[in-house]
BALOZA-817782 format. One record per residue: residue number from 1; x, y, z of N, C-alpha, C in turn; residue in three letters. Coordinates in nm, 3 decimals. Atoms other than C-alpha are relative to their C-alpha. Last residue first. Layout:
BEGIN
resi	n.x	n.y	n.z	ca.x	ca.y	ca.z	c.x	c.y	c.z	resn
NUM	X	Y	Z	X	Y	Z	X	Y	Z	ALA
...
end
This chain:
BEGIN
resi	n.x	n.y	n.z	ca.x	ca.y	ca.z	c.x	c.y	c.z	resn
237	0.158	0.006	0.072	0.311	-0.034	-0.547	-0.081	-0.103	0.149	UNK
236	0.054	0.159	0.050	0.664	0.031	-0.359	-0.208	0.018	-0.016	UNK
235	0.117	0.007	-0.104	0.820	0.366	-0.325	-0.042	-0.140	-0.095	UNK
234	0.128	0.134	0.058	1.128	0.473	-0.514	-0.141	-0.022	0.130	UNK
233	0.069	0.019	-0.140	1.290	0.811	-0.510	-0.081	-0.141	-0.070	UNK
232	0.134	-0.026	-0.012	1.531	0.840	-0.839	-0.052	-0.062	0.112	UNK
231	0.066	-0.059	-0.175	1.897	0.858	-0.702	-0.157	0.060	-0.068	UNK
230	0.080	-0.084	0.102	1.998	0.711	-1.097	-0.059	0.077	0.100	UNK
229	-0.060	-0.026	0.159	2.256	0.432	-0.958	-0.072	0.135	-0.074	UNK
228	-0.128	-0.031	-0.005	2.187	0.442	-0.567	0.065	0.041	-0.130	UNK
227	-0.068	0.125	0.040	1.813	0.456	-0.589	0.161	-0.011	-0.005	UNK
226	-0.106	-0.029	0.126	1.705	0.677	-0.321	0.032	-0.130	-0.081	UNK
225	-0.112	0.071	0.092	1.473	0.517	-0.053	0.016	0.057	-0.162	UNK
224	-0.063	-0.080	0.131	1.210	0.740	0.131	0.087	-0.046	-0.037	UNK
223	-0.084	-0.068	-0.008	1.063	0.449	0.392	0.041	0.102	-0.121	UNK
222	0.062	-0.167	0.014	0.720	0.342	0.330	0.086	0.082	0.015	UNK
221	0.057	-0.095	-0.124	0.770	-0.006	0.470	0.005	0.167	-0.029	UNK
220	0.114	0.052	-0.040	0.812	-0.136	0.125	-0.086	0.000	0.154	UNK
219	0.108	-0.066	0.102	1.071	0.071	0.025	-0.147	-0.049	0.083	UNK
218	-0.027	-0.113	-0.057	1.272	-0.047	0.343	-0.087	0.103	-0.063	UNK
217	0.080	0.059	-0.140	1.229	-0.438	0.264	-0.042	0.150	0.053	UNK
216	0.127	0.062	0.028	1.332	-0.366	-0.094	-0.080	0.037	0.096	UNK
215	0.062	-0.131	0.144	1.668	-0.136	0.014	-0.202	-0.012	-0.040	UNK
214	0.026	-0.076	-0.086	1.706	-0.445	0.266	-0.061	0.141	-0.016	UNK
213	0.096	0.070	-0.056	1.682	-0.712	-0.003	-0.006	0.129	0.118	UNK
212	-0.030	0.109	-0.096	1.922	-0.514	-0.241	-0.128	0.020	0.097	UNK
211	-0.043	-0.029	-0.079	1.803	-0.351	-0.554	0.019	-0.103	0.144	UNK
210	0.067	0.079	-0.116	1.829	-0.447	-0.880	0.048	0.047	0.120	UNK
209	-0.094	0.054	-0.094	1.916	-0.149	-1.138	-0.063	-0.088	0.145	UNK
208	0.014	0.125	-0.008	1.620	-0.076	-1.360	0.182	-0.086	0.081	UNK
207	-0.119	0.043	0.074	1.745	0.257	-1.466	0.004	-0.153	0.000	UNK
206	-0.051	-0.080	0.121	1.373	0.343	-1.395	0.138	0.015	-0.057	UNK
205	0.090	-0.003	0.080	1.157	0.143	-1.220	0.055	0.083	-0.106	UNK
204	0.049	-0.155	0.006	1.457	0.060	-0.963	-0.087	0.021	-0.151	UNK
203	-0.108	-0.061	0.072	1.443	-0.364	-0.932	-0.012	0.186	0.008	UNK
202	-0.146	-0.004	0.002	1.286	-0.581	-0.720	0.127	0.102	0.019	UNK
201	-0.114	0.160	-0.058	1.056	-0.687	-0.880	0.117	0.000	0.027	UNK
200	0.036	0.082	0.088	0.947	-0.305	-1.006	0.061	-0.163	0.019	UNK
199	-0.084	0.084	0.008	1.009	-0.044	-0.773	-0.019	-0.113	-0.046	UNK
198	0.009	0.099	-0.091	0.788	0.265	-0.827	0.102	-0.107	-0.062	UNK
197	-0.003	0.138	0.109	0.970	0.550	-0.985	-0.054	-0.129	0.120	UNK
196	0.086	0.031	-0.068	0.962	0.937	-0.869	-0.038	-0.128	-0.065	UNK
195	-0.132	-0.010	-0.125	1.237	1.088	-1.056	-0.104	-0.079	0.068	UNK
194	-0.013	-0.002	-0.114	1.019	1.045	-1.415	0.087	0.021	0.109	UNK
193	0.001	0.146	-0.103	1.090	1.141	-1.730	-0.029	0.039	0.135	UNK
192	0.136	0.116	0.063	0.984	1.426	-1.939	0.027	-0.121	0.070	UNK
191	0.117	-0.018	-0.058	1.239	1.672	-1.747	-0.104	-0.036	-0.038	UNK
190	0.080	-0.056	0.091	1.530	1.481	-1.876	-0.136	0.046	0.112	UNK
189	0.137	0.034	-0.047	1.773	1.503	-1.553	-0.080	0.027	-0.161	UNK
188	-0.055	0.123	0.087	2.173	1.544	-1.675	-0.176	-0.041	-0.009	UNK
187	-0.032	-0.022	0.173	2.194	1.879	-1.510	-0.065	-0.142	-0.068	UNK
186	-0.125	0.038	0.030	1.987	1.814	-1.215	0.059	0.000	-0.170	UNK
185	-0.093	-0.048	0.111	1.671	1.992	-1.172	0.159	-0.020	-0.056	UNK
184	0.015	-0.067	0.162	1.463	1.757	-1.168	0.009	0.089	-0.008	UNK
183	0.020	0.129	0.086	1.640	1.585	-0.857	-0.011	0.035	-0.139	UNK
182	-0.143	-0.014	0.071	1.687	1.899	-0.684	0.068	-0.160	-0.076	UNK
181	-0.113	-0.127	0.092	1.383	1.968	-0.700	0.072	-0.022	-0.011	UNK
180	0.094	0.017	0.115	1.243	1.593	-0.510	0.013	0.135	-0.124	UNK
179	-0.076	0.155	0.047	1.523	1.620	-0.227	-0.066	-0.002	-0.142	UNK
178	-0.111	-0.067	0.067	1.354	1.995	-0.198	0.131	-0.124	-0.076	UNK
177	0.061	-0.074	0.138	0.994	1.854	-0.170	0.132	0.030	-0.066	UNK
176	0.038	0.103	0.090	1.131	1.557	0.078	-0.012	0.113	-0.124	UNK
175	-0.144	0.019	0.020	1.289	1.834	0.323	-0.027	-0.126	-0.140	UNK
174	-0.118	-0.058	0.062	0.986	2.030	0.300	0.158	-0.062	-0.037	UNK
173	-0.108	-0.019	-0.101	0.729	1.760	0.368	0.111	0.105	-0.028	UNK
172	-0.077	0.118	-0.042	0.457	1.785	0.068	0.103	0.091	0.130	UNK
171	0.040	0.157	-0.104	0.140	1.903	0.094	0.067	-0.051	-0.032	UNK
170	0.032	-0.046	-0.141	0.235	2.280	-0.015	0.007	-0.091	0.089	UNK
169	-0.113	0.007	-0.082	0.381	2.145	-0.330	0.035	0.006	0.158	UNK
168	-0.033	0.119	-0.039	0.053	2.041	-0.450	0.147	-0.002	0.110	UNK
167	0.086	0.038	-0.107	-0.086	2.385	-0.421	0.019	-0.108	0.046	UNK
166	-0.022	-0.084	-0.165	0.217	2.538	-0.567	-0.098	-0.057	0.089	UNK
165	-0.124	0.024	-0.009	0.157	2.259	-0.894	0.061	0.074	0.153	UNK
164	-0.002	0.112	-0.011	-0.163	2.384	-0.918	0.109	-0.063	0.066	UNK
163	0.093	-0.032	-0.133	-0.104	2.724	-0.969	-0.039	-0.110	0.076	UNK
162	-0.083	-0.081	-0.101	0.175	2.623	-1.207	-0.075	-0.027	0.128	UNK
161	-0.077	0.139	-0.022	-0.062	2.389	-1.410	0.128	0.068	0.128	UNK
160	0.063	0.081	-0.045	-0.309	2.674	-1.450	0.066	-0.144	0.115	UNK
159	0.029	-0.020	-0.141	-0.066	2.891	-1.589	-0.051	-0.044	0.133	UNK
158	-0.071	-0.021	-0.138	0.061	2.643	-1.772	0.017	0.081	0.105	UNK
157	-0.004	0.114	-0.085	-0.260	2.580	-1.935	0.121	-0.027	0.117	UNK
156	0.109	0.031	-0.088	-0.271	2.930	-2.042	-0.013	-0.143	0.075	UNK
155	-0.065	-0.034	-0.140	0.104	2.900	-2.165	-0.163	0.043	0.074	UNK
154	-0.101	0.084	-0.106	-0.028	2.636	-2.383	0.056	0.064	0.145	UNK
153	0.086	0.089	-0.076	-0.345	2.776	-2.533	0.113	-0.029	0.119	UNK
152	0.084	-0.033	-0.100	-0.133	3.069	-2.637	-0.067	-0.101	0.096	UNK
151	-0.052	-0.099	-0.135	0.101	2.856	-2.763	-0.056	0.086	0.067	UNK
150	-0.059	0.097	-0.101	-0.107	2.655	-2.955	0.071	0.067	0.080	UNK
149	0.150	0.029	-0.082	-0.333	2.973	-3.102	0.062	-0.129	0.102	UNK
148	0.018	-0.110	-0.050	0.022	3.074	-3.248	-0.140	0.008	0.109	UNK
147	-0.087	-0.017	-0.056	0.105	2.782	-3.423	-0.018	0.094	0.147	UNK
146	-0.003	0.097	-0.058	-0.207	2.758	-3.557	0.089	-0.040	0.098	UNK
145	0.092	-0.056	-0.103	-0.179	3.140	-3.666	-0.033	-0.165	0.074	UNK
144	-0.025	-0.084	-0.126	0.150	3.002	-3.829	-0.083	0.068	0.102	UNK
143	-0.051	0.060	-0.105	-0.014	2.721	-3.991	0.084	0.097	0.092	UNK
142	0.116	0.173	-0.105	-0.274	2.852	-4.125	0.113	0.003	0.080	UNK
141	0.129	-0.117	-0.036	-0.085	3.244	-4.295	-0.088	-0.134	0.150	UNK
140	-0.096	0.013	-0.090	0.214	2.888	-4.416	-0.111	0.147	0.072	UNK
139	-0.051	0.121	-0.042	-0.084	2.747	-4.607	0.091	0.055	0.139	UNK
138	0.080	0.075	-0.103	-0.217	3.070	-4.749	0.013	-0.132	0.077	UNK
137	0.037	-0.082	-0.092	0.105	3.185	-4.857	-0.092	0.015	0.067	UNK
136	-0.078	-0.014	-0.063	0.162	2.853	-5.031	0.010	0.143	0.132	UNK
135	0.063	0.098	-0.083	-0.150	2.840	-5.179	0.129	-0.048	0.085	UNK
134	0.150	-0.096	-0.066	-0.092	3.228	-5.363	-0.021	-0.098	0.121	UNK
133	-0.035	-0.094	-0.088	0.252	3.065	-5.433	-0.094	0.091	0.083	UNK
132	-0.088	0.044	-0.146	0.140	2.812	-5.591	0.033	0.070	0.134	UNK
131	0.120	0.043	-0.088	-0.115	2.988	-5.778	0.068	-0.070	0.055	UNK
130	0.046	-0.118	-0.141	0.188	3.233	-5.875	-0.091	-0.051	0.040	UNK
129	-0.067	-0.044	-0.152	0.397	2.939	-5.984	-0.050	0.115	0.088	UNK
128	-0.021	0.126	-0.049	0.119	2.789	-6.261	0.066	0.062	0.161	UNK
127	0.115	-0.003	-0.079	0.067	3.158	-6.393	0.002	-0.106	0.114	UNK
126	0.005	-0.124	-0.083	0.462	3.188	-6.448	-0.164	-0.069	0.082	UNK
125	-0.058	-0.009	-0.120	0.481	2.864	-6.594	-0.044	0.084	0.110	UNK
124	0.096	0.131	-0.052	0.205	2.924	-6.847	0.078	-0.047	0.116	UNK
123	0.135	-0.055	-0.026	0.392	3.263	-6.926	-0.073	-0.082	0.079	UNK
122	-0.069	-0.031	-0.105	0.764	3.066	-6.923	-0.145	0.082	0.038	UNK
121	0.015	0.097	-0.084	0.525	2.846	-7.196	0.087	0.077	0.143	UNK
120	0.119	0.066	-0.038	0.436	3.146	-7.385	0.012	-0.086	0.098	UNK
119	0.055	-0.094	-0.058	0.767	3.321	-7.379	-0.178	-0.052	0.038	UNK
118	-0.097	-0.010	-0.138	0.952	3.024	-7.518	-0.110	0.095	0.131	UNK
117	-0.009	0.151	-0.001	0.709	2.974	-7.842	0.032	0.033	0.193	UNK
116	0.155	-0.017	-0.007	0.744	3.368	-7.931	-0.083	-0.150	0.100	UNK
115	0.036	-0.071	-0.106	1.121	3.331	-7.872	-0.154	0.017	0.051	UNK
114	-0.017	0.072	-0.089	1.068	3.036	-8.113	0.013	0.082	0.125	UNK
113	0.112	0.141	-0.040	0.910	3.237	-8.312	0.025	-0.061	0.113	UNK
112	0.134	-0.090	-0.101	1.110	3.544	-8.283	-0.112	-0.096	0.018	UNK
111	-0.040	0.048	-0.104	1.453	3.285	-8.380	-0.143	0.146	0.041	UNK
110	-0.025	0.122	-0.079	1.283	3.243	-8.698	0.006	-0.058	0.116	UNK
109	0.140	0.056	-0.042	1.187	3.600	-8.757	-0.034	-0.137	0.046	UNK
108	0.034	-0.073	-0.161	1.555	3.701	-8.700	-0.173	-0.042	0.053	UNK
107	-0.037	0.139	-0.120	1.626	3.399	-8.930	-0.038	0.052	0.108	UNK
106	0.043	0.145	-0.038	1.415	3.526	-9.210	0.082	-0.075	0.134	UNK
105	0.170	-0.062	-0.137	1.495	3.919	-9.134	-0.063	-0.157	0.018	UNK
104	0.034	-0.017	-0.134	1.864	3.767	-9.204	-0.116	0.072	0.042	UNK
103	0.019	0.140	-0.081	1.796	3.614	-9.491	0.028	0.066	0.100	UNK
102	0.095	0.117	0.037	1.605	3.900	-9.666	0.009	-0.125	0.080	UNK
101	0.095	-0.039	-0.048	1.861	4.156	-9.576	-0.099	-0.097	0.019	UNK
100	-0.090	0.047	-0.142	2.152	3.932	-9.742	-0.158	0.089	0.092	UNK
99	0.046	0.124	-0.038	1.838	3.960	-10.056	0.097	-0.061	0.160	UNK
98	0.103	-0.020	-0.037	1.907	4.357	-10.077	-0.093	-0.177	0.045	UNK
97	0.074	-0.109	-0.156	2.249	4.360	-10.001	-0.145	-0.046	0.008	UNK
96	-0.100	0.023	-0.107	2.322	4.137	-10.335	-0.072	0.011	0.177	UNK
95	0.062	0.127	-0.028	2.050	4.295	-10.494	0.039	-0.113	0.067	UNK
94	0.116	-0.021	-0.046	2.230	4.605	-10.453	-0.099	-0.077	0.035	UNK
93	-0.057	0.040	-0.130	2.563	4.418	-10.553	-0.108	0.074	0.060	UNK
92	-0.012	0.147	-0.006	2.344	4.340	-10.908	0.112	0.008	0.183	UNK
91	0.143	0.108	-0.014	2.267	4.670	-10.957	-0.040	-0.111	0.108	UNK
90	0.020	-0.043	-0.117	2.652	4.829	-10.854	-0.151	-0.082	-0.009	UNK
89	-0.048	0.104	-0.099	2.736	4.550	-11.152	-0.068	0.072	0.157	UNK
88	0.079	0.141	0.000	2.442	4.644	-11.388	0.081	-0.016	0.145	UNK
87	-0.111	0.085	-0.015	2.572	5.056	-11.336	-0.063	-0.161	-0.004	UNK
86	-0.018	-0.049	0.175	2.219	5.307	-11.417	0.128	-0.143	0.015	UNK
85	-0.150	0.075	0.040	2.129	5.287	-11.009	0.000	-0.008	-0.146	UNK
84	-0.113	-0.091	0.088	1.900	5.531	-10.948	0.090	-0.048	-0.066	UNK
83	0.077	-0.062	0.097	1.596	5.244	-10.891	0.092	0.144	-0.083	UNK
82	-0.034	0.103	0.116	1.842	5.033	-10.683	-0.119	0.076	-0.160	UNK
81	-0.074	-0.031	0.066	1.828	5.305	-10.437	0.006	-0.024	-0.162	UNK
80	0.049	-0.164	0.023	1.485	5.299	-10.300	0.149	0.026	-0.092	UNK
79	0.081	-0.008	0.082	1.541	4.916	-10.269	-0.046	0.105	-0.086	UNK
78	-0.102	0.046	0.091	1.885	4.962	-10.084	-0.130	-0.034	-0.117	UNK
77	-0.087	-0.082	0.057	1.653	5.186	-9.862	0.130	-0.049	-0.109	UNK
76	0.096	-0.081	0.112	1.386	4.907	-9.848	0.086	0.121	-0.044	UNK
75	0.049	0.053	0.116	1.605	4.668	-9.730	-0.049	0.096	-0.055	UNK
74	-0.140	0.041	0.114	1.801	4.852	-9.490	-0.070	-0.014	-0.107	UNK
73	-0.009	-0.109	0.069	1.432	4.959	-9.326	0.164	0.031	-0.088	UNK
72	0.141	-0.047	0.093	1.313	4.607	-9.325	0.066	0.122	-0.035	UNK
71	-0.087	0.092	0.149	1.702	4.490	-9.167	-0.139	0.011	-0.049	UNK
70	-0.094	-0.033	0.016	1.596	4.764	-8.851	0.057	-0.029	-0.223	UNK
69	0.068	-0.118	0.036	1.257	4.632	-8.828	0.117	0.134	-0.045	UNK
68	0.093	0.040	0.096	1.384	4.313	-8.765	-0.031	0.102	-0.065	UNK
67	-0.104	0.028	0.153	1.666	4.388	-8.558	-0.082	0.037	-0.114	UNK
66	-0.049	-0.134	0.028	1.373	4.606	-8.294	0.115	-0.017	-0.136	UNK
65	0.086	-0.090	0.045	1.167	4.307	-8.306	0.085	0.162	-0.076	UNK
64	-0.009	0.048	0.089	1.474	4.108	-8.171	-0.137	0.054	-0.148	UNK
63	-0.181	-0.055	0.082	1.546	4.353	-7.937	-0.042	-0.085	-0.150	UNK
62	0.026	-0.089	0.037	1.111	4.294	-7.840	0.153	0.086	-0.057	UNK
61	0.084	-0.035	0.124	1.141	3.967	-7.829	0.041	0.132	-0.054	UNK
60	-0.039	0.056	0.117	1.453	3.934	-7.594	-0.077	0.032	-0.143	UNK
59	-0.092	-0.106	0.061	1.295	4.191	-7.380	0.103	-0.109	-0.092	UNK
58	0.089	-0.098	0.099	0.991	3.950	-7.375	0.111	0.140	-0.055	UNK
57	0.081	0.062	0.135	1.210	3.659	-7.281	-0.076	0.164	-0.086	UNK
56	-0.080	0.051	0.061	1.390	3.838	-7.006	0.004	-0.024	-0.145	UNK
55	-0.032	-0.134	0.019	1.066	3.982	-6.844	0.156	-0.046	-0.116	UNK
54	0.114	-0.057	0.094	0.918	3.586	-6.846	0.071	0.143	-0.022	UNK
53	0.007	0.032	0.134	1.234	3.492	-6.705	-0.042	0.006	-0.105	UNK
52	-0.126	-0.028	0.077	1.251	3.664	-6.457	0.027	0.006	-0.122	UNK
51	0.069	-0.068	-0.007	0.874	3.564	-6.341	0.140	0.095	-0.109	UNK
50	0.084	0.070	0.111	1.013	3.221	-6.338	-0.026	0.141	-0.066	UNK
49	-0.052	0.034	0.052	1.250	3.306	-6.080	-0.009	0.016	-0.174	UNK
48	-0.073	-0.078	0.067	1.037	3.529	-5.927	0.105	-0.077	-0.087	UNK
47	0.089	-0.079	0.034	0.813	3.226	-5.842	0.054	0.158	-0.101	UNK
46	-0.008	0.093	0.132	1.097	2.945	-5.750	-0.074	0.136	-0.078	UNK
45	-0.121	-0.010	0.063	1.207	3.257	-5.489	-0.006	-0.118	-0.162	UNK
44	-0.017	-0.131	0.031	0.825	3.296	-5.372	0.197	0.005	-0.101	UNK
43	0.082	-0.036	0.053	0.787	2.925	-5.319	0.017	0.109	-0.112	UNK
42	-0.048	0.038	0.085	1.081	2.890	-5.120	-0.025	-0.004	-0.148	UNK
41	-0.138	-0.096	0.047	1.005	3.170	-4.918	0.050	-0.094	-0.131	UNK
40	0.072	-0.092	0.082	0.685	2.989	-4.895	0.089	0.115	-0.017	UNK
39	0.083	0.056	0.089	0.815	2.673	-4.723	-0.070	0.131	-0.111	UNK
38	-0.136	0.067	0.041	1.089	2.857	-4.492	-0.057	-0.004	-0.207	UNK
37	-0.022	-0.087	0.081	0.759	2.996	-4.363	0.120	0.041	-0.107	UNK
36	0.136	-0.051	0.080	0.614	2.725	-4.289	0.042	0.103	-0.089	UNK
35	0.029	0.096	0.119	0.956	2.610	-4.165	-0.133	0.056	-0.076	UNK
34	-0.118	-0.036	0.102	1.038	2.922	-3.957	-0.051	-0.081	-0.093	UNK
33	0.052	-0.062	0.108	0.659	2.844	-3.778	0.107	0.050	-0.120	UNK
32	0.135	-0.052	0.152	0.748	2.575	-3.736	-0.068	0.095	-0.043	UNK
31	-0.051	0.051	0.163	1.060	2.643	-3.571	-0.112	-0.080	-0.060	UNK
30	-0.123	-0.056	0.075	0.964	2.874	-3.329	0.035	-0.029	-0.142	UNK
29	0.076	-0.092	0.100	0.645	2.674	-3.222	0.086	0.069	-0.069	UNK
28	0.004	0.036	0.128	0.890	2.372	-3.133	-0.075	0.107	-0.065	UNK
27	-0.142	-0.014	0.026	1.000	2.497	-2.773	0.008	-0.025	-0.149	UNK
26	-0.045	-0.158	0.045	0.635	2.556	-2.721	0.114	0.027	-0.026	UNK
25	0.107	-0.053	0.123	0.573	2.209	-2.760	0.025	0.137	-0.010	UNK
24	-0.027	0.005	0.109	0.805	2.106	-2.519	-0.054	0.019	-0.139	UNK
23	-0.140	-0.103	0.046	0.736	2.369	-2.254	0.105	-0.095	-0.135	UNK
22	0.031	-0.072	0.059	0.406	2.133	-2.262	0.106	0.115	-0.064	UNK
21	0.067	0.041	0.125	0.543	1.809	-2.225	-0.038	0.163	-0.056	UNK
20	-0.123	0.002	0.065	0.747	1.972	-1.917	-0.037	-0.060	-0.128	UNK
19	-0.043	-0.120	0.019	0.413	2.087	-1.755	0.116	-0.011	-0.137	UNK
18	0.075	-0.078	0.052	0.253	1.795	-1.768	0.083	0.124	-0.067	UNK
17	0.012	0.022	0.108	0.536	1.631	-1.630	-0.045	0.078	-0.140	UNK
16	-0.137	-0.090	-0.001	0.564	1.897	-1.320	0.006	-0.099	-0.170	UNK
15	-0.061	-0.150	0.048	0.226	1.790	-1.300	0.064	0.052	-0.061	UNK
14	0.061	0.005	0.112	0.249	1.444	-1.293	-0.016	0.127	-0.045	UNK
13	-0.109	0.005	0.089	0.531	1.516	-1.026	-0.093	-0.048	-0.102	UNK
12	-0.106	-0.096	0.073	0.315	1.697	-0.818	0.088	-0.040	-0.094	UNK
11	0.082	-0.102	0.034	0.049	1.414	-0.747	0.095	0.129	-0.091	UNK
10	-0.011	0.060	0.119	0.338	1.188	-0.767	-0.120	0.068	-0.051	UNK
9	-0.092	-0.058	0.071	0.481	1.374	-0.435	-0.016	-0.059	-0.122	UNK
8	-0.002	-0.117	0.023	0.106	1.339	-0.267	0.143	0.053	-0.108	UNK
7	0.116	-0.083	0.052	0.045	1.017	-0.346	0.007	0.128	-0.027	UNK
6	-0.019	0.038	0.136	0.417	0.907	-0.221	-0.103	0.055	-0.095	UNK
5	-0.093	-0.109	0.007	0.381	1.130	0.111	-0.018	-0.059	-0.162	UNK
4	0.069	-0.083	0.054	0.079	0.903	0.176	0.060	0.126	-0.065	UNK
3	-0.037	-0.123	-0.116	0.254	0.621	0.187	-0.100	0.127	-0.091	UNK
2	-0.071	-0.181	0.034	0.126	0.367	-0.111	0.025	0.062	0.109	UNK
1	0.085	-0.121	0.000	0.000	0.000	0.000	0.088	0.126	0.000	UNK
end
């Protein structure tokens, strides 16, 4: 049968659990919400990327617009000539000029197609990455106000859990409560585990080191027994 000191110091140390589950959750809101928002930075940088590219492309067109219209007004001024011309051979190097014009407005119009071509699909991109990015900034908008509604909730519950926690502390023995602090707070102590371990056949409930028959005999009269290997408090079920 339980001591009553044991009830009362496992009363507080579910608590003090409680508690330490919860300061781990709020130790993670930080970095999800970085990640969320990690997630829509990443978004936003594929997004301008694209968006680059589209401005890129169209000032490609539009130089290549500007050749074009360039090797039209060659042409037609070696056309405007070729009508003074009286000489066959200057003629004939007019026509010359005037068909080199010819292939290069055909290739400049060539490569405006395929610029034309290019610029469409970095277009269809584009739209594609800004509804990403629209559902990406609503996504990481969720989960950071989710974020944000958990931690509130949380340090409301640990107010709660505090206040609590002082009321339990009250009903224990002082020299037991402070044996029982300076337990969890020992460097090496996870504060999600127990210090407060019933004794299990035997053995300590929590490094599981067997204990000797007198140690046993001593738990089990209700005595406060340390474990020697892990000095968690044992008490017998």
């Amino acid at each position: 049968m339980m001591q009553d000191w044991t009830h009362k110091l496992l009363a507080l140390q579910d608590i003090d659990l409680q508690l330490a589950k919860i300061n781990e959750q709020l130790a993670q809101v930080p970095q999800k919400q970085k990640e969320a928002e990690a997630l829509f930075q990443a978004e936003s940088q594929d997004y301008e990327k694209v968006r680059q590219q589209v401005k890129q492309a169209e000032l490609a067109l539009k130089q290549l617009d500007n050749q074009i219209a360039m090797q039209q007004d060659k042409k037609r001024d070696f056309q405007s000539k070729t009508i003074l011309i009286k000489n066959n051979d200057e003629y004939r190097a007019a026509l010359l000029h005037i068909e080199s014009c010819e292939q290069v407005i055909k290739n400049l119009e060539d490569q405006q197609l395929e610029k034309m071509l290019e610029l469409d699909q970095l277009k269809e991109e584009r739209e594609l990455k800004n509804k990403s990015l629209a559902q990406a900034s609503a996504r990481a908008d969720i989960v950071k106000q989710e974020y944000a509604t958990l931690e509130e909730n949380c340090r409301q519950q640990m107010e709660l859990l505090r206040e609590k926690a002082t009321n339990a502390a009250a009903e224990i023995e002082p020299e037991l409560l402070a044996q029982y602090r300076h337990l969890r707070a020992g460097r090496n102590h996870n504060p999600s585990r127990p210090c407060v371990v019933a004794m299990v056949e035997g053995s300590c409930g929590r490094c599981r080191m067997r204990m000797t028959p007198q140690t046993c005999q001593d738990t089990i009269n209700g005595k406060v027994i340390s474990c020697p290997e892990c000095a968690a408090i044992l008490y017998a079920e």
